[in-house]
C-alpha positions in Angstrom: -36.3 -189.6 -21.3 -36.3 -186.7 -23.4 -34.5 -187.6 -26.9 -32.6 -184.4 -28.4 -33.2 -183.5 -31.4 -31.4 -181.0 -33.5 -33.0 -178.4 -35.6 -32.4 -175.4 -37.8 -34.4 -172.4 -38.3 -33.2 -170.8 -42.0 -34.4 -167.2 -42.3 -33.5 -164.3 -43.1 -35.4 -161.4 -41.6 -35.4 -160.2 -38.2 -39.0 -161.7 -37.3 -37.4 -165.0 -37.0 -34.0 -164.5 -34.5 -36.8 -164.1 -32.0 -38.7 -167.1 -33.0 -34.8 -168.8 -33.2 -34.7 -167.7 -29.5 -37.5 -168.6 -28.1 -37.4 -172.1 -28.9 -34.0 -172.3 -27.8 -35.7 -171.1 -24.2 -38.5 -173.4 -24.4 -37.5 -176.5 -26.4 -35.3 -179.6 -24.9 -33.0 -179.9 -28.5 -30.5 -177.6 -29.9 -31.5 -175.4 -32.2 -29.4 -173.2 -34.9 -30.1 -170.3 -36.8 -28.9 -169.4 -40.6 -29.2 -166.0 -41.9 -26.8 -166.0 -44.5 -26.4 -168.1 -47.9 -23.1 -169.2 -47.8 -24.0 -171.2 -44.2 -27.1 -173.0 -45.7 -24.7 -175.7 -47.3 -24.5 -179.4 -47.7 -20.9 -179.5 -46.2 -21.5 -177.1 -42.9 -25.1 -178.8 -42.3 -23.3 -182.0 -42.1 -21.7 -180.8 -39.5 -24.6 -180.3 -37.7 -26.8 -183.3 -39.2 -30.2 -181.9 -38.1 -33.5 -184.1 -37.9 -35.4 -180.9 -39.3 -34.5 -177.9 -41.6 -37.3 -175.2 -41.0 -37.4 -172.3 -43.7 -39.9 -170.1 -42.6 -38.1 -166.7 -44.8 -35.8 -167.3 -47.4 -35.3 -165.1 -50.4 -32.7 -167.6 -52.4 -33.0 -170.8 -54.2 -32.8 -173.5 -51.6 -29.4 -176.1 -52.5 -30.9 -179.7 -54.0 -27.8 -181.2 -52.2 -29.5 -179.5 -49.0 -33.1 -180.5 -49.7 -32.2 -184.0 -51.0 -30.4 -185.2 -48.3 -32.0 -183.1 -45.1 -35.9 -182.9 -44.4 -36.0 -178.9 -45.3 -39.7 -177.6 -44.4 -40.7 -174.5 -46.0 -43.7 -172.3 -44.7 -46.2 -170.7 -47.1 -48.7 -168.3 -46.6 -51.8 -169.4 -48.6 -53.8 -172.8 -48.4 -52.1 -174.5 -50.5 -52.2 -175.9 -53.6 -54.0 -172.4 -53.8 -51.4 -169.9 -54.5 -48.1 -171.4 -55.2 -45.6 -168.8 -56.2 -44.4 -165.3 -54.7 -45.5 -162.7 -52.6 -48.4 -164.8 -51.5 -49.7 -162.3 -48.6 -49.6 -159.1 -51.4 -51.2 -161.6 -53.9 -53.9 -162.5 -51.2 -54.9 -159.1 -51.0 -54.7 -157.7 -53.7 -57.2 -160.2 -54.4 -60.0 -159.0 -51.5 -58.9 -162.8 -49.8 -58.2 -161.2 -45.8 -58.4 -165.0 -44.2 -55.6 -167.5 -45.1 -53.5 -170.9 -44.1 -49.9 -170.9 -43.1 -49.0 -174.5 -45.0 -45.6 -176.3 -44.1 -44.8 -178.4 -46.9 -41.4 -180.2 -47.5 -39.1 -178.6 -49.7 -38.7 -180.1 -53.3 -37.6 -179.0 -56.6 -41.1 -177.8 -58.0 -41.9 -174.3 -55.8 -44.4 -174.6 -53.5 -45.5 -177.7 -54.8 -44.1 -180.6 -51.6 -46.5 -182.5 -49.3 -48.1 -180.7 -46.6 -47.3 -181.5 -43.0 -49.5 -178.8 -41.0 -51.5 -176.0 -41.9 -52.8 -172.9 -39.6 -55.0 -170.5 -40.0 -54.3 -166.8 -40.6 -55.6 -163.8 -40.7 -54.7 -160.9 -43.0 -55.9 -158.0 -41.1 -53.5 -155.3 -40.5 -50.3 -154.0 -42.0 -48.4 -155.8 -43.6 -45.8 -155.8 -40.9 -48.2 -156.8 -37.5 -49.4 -160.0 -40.5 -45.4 -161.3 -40.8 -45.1 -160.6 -36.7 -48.3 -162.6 -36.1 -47.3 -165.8 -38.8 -43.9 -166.1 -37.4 -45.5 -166.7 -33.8 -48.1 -169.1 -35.7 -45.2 -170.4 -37.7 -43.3 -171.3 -34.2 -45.8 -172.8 -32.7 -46.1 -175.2 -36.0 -42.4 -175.9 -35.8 -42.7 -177.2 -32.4 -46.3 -179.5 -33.2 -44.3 -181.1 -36.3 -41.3 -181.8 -33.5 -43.6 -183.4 -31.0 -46.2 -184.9 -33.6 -43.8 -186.1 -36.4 -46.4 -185.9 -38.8 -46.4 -187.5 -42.1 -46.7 -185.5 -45.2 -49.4 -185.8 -47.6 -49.5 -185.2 -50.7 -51.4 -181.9 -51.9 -54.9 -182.3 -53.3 -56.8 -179.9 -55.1 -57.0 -177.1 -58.1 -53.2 -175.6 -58.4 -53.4 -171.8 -58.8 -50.5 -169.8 -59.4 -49.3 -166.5 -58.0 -47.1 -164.5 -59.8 -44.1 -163.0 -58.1 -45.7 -159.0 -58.1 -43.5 -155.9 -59.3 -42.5 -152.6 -57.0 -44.6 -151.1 -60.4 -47.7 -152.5 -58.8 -47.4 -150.3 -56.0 -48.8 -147.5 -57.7 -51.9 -146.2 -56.4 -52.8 -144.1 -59.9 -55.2 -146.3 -61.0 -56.9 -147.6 -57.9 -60.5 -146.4 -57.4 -61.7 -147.1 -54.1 -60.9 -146.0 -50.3 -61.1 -149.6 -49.3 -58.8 -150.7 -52.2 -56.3 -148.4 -51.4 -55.9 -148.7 -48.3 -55.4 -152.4 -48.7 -52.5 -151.6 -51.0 -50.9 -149.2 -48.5 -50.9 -151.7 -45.4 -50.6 -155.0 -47.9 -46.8 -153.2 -48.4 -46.2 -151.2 -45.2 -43.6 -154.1 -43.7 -39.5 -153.6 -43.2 -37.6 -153.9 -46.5 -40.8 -153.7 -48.3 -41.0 -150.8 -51.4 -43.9 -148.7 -50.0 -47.2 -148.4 -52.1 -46.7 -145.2 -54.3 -47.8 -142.0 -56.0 -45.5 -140.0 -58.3 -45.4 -136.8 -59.8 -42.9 -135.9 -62.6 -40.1 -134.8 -60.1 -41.8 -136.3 -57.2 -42.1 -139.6 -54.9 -45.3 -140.0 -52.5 -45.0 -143.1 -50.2 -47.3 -144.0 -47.9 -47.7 -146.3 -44.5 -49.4 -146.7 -41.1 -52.5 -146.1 -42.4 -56.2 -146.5 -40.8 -59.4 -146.3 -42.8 -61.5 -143.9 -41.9 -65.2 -143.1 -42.9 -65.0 -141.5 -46.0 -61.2 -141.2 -46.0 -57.9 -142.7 -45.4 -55.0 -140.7 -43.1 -51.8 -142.5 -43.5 -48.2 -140.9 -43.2 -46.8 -140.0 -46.5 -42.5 -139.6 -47.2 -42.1 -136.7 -50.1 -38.6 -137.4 -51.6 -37.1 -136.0 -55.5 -37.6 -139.1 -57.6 -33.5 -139.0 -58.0 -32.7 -138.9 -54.8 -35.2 -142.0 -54.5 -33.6 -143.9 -57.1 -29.8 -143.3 -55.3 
């Protein structure tokens, strides 16, 4: 006999409704999907009283009345205790580091800083785009071990090192000096929502995506606006 379990998946990005929907297809428990702030409250998950939170997106602060009282996993993309902290997969790169470990840890009030219940490996090849696509398929297979395994979290051992959250500034390709380096800083941005890696003249705006290294050049598409129609 199959015991149900009820789960929600928090996220907010589109990469995730189809990771929501596929483990409503394949899993025997019901599952429910936030994508808004004002849902991810004590009060309305009471309601629901879920054996698992899962937080594989989230771009707010996470409730303490949620994460205190509910076991809220959150999913980050470095091995942790290695790079704690934001933007983890442009911090990876930007740091020549193209292999990583999707870590699900349980949410607590230091970021980044809970036990670990599973970690996967991941690869950092590609745009940034085709890298979220392929950890949210990683991340739903994880979501479903951690149902079926109920693993116990341990606590995380190692060297802490710290990623700062990085700055649209930091997409500026002006003082990058290399083919290879560049186009990691094009595809480490090219991703939905995601300020493109730049170039700028005084009236101008050069952003660029979809690009493919070539030998002894980069083509990548390029969008020309008026820097104040850009800034509208």
């Amino acid at each position: 006999m199959v015991i149900e379990v009820k789960i929600v998946i928090v996220a907010n990005h589109d990469w995730y409704r189809q990771v929501y929907e596929n483990l409503t297809n394949t899993l025997d428990h019901q599952v429910y999907y936030i994508s808004n702030r004002e849902s991810l409250t004590y009060d309305y998950l009471s309601t629901i009283n879920p054996c698992y939170i899962f937080i594989p997106h989230w771009s707010f602060i996470i409730p303490q009345e949620v994460y205190e009282n509910f076991e809220c996993i959150v999913f980050h993309m470095t091995d942790l205790p290695y790079g704690r902290g934001g933007t983890p997969l442009q911090n990876l790169i930007s740091r020549g580091i193209y292999e990583t470990r999707l870590t699900a840890i349980r949410c607590e009030a230091e970021i980044d800083a809970g036990p670990i219940y599973l970690k996967k490996d991941l690869s950092l090849y590609g745009s940034a785009e085709e890298i979220y696509m392929r950890a949210a398929q990683t991340i739903e297979q994880m979501i479903q071990e951690i149902i079926e395994t109920e693993p116990t979290p341990y606590e995380q051992v190692g060297e802490v090192v710290s990623f700062s959250r990085r700055k649209r500034t930091e997409g500026n390709l002006k003082k990058i000096d290399t083919l290879e380096r560049a186009f990691d800083h094009i595809r480490m941005l090219d991703a939905t929502s995601y300020p493109r890696a730049y170039l700028e003249t005084e009236d101008l705006l050069f952003e660029f995506e979809r690009a493919s290294l070539k030998e002894g050049y980069i083509h990548a598409d390029v969008k020309i606006t008026r820097k104040e129609d850009s800034d509208e």
